[in-house]
N, C-alpha and C positions, 0 to 999 in steps of 0.2 A: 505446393502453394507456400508462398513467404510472408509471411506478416508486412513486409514492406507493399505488396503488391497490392493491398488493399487501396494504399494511397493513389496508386501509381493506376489503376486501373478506373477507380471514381473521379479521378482529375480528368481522363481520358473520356467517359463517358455523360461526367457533371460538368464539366468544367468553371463556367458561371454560378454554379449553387454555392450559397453561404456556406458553409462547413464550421465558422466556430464565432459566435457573438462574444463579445467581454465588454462591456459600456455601449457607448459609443460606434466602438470599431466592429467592421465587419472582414472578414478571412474568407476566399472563396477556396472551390479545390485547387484551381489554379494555383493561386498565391503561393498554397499551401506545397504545391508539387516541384513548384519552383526553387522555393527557397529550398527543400531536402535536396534536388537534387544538388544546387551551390554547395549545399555541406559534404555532400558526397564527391562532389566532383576535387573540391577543396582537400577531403581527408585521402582521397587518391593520388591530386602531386605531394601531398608528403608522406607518399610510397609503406603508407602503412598496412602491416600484414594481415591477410583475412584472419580474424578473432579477434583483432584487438579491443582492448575494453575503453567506450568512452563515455565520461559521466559528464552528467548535467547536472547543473543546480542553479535552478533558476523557478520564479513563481511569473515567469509570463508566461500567459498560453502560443502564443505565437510563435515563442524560441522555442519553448519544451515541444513539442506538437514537431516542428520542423528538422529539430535535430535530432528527434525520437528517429524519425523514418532516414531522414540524411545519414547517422552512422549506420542503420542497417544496408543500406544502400552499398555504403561503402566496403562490405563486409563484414562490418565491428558487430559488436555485443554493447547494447545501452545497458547502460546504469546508473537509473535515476536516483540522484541524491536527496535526502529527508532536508526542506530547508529550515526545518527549526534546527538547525548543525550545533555544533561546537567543534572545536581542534582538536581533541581528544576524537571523538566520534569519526570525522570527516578523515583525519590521517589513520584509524582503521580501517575504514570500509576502500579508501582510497587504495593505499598498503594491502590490504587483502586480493584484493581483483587485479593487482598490477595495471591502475588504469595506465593508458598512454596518452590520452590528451581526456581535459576537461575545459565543458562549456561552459561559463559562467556568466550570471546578471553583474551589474557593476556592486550592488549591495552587498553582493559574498563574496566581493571581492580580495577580503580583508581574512576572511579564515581562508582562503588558498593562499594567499601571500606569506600566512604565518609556518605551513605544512608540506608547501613545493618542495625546498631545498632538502628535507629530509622522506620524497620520496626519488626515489633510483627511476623507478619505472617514467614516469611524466614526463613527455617533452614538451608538450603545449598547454598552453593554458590558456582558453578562447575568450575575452572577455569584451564586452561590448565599451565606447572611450571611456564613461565614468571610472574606469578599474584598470586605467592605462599604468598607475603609477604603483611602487611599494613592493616591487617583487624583488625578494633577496639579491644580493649582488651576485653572492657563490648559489645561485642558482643554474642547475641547466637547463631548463627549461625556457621555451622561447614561448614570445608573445603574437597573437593575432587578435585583430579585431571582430568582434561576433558583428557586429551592422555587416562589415565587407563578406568575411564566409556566407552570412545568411542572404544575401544580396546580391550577390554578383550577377554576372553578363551570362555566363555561363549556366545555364541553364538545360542543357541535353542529360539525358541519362549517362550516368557515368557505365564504363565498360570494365568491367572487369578481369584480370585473367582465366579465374574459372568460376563456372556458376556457384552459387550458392544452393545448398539442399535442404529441402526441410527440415533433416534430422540435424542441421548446424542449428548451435547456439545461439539465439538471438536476443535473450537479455537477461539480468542477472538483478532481482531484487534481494535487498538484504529482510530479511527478519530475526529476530531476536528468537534463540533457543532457553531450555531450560538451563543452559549455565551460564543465562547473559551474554554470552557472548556472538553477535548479530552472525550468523551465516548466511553466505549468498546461496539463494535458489537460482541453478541454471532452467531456464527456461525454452527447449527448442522452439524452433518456426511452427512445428508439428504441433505442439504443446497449446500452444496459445492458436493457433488457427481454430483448432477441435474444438477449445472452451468456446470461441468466441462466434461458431457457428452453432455449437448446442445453446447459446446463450440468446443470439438473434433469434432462433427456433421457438422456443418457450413465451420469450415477450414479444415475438410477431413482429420485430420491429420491419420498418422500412425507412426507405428516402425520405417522407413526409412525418418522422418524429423530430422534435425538439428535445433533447434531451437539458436537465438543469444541472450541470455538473459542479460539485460543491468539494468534491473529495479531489487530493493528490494526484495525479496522475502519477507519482512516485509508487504509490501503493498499488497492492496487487489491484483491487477494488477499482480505484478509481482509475488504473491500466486497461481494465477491462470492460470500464464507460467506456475509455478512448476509442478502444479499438471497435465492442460492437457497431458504435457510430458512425465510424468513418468506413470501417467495413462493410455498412448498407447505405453511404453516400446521405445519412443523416446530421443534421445540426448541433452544436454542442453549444450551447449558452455558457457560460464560464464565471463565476464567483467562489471563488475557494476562501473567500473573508468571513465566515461565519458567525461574527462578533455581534452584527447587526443583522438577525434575521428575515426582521419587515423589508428589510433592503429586497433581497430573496427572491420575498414575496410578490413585490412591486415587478420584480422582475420576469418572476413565471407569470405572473399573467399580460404583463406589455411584450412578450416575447410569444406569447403561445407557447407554452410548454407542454407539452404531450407525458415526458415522464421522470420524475424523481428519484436518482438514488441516495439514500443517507445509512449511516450506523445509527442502533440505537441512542446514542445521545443525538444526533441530528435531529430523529424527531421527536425528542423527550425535550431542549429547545423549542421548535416549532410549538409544542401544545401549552409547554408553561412558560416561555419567554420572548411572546411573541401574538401578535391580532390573528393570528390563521384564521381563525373562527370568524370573522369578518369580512373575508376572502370566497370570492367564487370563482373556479377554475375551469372554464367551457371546453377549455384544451386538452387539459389533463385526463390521461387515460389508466394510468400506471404508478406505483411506486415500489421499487425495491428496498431490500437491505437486507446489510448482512456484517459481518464484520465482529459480531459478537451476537448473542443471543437473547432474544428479544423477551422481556417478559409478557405473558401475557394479556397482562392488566396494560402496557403499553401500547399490544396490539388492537385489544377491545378500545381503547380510548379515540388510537387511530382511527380505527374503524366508523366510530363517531362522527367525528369529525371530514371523515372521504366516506361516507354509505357508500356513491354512486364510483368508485376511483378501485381497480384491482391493486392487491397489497401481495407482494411476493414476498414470502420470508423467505431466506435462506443460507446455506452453510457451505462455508468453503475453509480451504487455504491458498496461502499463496506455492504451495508445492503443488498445488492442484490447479495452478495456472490462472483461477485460485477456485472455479464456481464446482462442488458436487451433488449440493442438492438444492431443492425447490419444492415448498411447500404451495400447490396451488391457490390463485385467492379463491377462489370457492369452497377451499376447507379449512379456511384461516379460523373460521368462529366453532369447524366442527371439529378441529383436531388441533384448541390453544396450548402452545409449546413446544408444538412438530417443528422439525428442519424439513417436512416432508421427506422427498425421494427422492432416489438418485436422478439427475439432469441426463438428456437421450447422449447415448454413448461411454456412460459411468457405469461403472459392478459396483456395488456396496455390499459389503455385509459384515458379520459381528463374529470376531470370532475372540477367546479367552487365549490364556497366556501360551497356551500350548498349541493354538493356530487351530482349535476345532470351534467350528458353528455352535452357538449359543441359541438358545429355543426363544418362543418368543415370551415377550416378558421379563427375558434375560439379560444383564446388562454384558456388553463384551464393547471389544476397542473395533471403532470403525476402520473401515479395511479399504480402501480404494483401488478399484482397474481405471484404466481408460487412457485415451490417448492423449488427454491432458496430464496426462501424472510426470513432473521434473526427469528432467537427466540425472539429478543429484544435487549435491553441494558444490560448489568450488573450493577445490583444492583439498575438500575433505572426505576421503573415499570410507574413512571408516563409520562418521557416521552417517552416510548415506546408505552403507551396507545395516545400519540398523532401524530405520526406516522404509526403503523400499525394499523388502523381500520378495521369496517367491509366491507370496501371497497378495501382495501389491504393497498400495502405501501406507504404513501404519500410522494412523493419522492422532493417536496418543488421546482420544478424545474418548470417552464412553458412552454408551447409549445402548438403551431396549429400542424393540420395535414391537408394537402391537399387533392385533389381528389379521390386521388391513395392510401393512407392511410400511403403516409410516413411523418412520424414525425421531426418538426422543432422545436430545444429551441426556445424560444423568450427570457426567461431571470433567470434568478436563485431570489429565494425569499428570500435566504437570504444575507449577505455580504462577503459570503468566497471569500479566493482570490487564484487563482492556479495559482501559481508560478513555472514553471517547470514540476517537478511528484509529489508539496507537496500540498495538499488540507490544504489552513491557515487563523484561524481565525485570524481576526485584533485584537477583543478584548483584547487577550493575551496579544497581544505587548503593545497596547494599557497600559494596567496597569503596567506592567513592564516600558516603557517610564516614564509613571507617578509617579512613585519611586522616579524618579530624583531628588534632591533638585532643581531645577534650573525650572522645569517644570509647568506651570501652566496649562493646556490643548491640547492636543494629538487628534489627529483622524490616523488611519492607513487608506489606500487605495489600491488599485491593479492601479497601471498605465503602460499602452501599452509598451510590450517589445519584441525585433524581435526574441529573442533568448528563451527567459522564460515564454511567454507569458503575464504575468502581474509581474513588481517589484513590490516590497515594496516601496511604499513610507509614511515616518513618517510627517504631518505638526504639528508643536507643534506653540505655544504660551508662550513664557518665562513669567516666574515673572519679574519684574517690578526689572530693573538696573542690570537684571543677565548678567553676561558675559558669557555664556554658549554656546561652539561651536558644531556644527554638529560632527565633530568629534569624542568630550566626548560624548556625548548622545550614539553616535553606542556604542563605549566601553563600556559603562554600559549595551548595549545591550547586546555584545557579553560575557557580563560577566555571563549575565544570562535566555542569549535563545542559541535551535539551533543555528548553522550559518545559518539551510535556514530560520529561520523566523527574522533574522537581517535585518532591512531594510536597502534599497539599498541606498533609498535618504532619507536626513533630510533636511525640508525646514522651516525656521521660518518664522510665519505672524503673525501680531496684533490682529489680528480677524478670526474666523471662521465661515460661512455661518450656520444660524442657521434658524429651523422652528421656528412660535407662540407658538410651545409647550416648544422651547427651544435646540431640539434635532442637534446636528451638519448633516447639506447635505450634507454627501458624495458626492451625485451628481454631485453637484455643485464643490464639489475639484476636481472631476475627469475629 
C-alpha cells in the first residue's frame, strides 16, 4: 500500500464528496485527484528520477494537499517546508535533502529568490504568477507556473517506469535534534500507512467525520490529520490562523465538525482566550492532542468544558510517523498525566542505559517497535545508528509505568523546548544570539507559559560597558530566525550558574 493511493482510491470511489472546506470554497476528491495527477504528470516530462526530493511551501490547503500526493505520484519524496521560514533556515533544510524542484505560494516568493542561486541541487522553482519575477540572473534554475502544473488538461494517472514499493521513501520531515541542528526523518509508504490505519482504528473515524484541522500539514501531527482523513474519504475543514479563535469556533459548528485536533496551547487558547464556554457542539464527537504534554489541570478544565466530547491524549514522534500512544478518554480523569498505551501495532517499553527492562514504578527511556518507526535520518547514518537500535527506537523520553501498564513521562533527556506546536532547539538561538557584537554568553530556556506552554526566554551576559538593549538583541533575532523561535523574553545577568565542568545549569535558570 502507498500513501499516495489513499487519494487515488477515495476519488475513485467518492468522487463528488467534499474532501476539504477553507471559507467559502469547497474541494471534492475529484478536484483533489485531478490536480495531483497534473503535478505528476508534469514532474514526469521533466524526466525526474524516482527519489527525487520536492518541497513545498506554501499555506493554501489546495496546493499543499495537491502537490503532497502529485510528487508522490511522480516517484518523489515531499518535503513540507515550515512557513514561518527565513533564508537561513529554508537554504538548510533545502541544502540538506538535495531538493530538485520547489513548490511555492507567490508570498514565499522572495525567500527562494534569495537562496536558489546558491543551491546546486534545484532546477525548478514552481511558483504560482504573483512570484513570476526576482530570480537571480546566474540562476539555474528554471521557472513554471503552479495555476498551469496544478491545472492542466492532462489529468490521467501518470505511468511510471517501475512501481513504487512500500518500503520507498515517501517523505521527509525535518525536526530539530538536541544540537539544533533540524534532521530529516525519512519516512516510508510502509511507515506512515501503519500510523495512519492504527490511528483511524482507535478514533473510529469514517467518511461521515468532519475533521477541524488548525495545525500544519508540515508537521508530523498535522500530516497525520491529513492523511487519516483522506484515507477514510473524510472532510478536512481547514483554518491554520489561530490568531482569532472564535473565528474557529464559528466555524466548527456551521460546518458540523465531528472532531478536533490541537497541542496543548491550542486548547490552553480555547479556554482562556476565547467564548468556548458559550458554544454548543451537536457535531462534535472527539478531540485529540498531542504534540507536548498535557498538564493535567489543563485536561480536568477541558473536561469541563466537553463533559459530553471523547478527549484523547497522546504521545508520539515525528520518527514515529509520529502517533505511539493513546491514553483512552474513559481514563482521562482515572489516570491525570498518562500518555496511556501503546496505539494497535506499537511495542513499548522502558528499558535503562544498559538496554534491560525496568520494573514498575521505574523510570527508563521509552523504547519503540512497530511498523511505523522511520528508516532513519537523511544522509545521517550515524546518528540514526544511535537511536534505532536492536531494541527499536530510542525515543530519549523517560517514564515509569504503573500497575495497570499505563505510561507516565517523568522527563525528556534532552533540552527541547515546545513552545506551542513548535518542537525548539535552544542551541539554534543560542549561536545566533551569540552573533551579536554586544554578547558575551547566552543560554536559551523554555519557562512556564498559560497559553504556549513554555516561552523562549534568552539570559545572556553582555561584554563589559556594552549598551545593548533587550530590544536589539530580539531584532537581530528576528532578523534571522523564525518568529516562533524569537525569544519571548531577554534577561541580562552578570553570571550564569555553572557545573565543575564549566557547563551553564539550565536547571538552575529555570
Amino acid at each position: 500500500m502507498l500513501v499516495c493511493e489513499y487519494l487515488i482510491r477515495v476519488a475513485h470511489r467518492l468522487p463528488a464528496k467534499i474532501a476539504l472546506i477553507q471559507g467559502e470554497d469547497r474541494y471534492t476528491y475529484r478536484q483533489f485527484s485531478h490536480a495531483a495527477n497534473s503535478v505528476a504528470n508534469w514532474l514526469t516530462a521533466c524526466r525526474y528520477p524516482r527519489g527525487f526530493r520536492g518541497g513545498i511551501l506554501t499555506d493554501d490547503p489546495f496546493e499543499y494537499v495537491s502537490l503532497y500526493f502529485g510528487i508522490q505520484q511522480a516517484g518523489g519524496i515531499v518535503v513540507g517546508l515550515n512557513t514561518q521560514t527565513a533564508e537561513r533556515s529554508l537554504l538548510a533544510t533545502l541544502g540538506d535533502c538535495a531538493a530538485a524542484v520547489v513548490f511555492a505560494n507567490s508570498k514565499f516568493a522572495q525567500h527562494l529568490d534569495k537562496v536558489a542561486n546558491r543551491l546546486s541541487s534545484l532546477k525548478h522553482i514552481v511558483c504560482d504568477s504573483g512570484g513570476e519575477a526576482g530570480l537571480a540572473a546566474d540562476s539555474s534554475c528554471e521557472r513554471a507556473n503552479l495555476t498551469d502544473v496544478l491545472l492542466s488538461s492532462n489529468v490521467q494517472p501518470p505511468s511510471l517506469p517501475q512501481p513504487l514499493q512500500g518500503s520507498d521513501i515517501a517523505q521527509i520531515i525535518y525536526t530539530s535534534g538536541t544540537t539544533g541542528t533540524p534532521k530529516g526523518v525519512m519516512l516510508r509508504h510502509d511507515n506512515l500507512v501503519a500510523n495512519t490505519e492504527s490511528i483511524i482504528n482507535y478514533l473510529h473515524l469514517t467518511s461521515e467525520d468532519r475533521g477541524m484541522a488548525v495545525l500544519p500539514f508540515f508537521y508530523s501531527y498535522g500530516n497525520s490529520v491529513l492523511l487519516t482523513h483522506v484515507a477514510t474519504g473524510a472532510c478536512l475543514v481547514v483554518n491554520q490562523n489561530f490568531v482569532y479563535p472564535n473565528v474557529i469556533l464559528d466555524e466548527m459548528q456551521r460546518e458540523r465538525v465531528t472532531g478536533f485536533a490541537g497541542v496543548p496551547s491550542t486548547f490552553a487558547l480555547l479556554l482562556h482566550r476565547s467564548a468556548v464556554r458559550n458554544y454548543s457542539f451537536p457535531s462534535l464527537r472527539y478531540l485529540t492532542q498531542a504534540g507536548a504534554a498535557m498538564a493535567p489541570k489543563l485536561a480536568r478544565a477541558l473536561k469541563e468544558v466537553f463533559p459530553e466530547i471523547d478527549i484523547f491524549v497522546m504521545y508520539g514522534q515525528t520518527e514515529a510517523s509520529p502517533r505511539l500512544s493513546y491514553l483512552p478518554p474513559e481514563d482521562l480523569q482515572r489516570k491525570p498525566g498518562s500518555i496511556g498505551k501503546a496505539i494497535p501495532g506499537v511495542t513499548l517499553q522502558l528499558l535503562d542505559p544498559a538496554g534491560r527492562s525496568v520494573g514498575l514504578g521505574e523510570v527508563g527511556e521509552i523504547v519503540a517497535q512497530g511498523e511505523n518507526i522511520m528508516a532513519g535520518y537523511w544522509g545521517r547514518p550515524e546518528e540514526s545508528a544511535t537511536v534505532l537500535t536492536q531494541d527499536g527506537l530510542r525515543t530519549g523520553d523517560l517514564a515509569w509505568m504503573d500497575e495497570e501498564g499505563y505510561l507516565y513521562i517523568f522527563s525528556r533527556k534532552s533540552d527541547m523546548i515546545k513552545s506551542g506546536s513548535h518542537r525548539i532547539a535552544p542551541k539554534e538561538i543560542e549561536e545566533i544570539i551569540h552573533e551579536h557584537e554586544a554578547v558575551h554568553e547566552v543560554a536559551v530556556i523554555g519557562v512556564e507559559d498559560e497559553i504556549l506552554g513554555e516561552a523562549l526566554k534568552a539570559c545572556v551576559i553582555l561584554k563589559t560597558a556594552s549598551g545593548c538593549t533587550a530590544q536589539e538583541i530580539i531584532i537581530h533575532c528576528r532578523k534571522n530566525l523564525p518568529a516562533f523561535k524569537v525569544p519571548h523574553l531577554v534577561v541580562f545577568y552578570s553570571e550564569l550558574p555553572k557545573t565543575a565542568t564549566g557547563k551553564i545549569c539550565k536547571g538552575e535558570l529555570r
